[in-house]
C-alpha angles and dihedrals in degrees: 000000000000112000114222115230114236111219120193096248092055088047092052083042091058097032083059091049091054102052088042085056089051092043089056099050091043086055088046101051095043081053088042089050093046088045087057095040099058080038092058086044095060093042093057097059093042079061101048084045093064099034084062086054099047078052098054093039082050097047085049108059091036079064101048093043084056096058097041083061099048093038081056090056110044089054085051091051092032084056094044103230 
């Protein structure tokens, strides 16, 4: 197997690839990250936006609960059982 001979020059040419690649990923993650961020951001409003309509959902059929009962029982009370 012939062995290839590593001048300095190749070595700085690679070196330099190298730190460009990294570069580049670097430059990718922190976009990825800010991508996420402004994501997460979005998600929790959309979740605070549904957690204000379970509540309100909630609220109303408690409420509406509430009256049937004591709708029951003042037609008990109103018939005189």
């Amino acid at each position: 197997m012939e062995r290839a001979a590593w001048t300095d020059e190749r070595l700085d040419d690679l070196a330099e690839a190298m730190r460009s690649g990294f570069e580049r990923v670097d430059r990718d993650i922190r976009d990825l990250r800010a991508e996420m961020r402004g994501e997460f951001t979005a998600l929790r409003a959309d979740m605070d936006a549904l957690r204000q309509t379970m509540l309100r959902i909630g609220a109303g059929l408690l409420g509406g609960m509430a009256f049937g009962f004591l709708s029951v029982i003042a037609a008990i009370l109103v018939r005189g059982a």
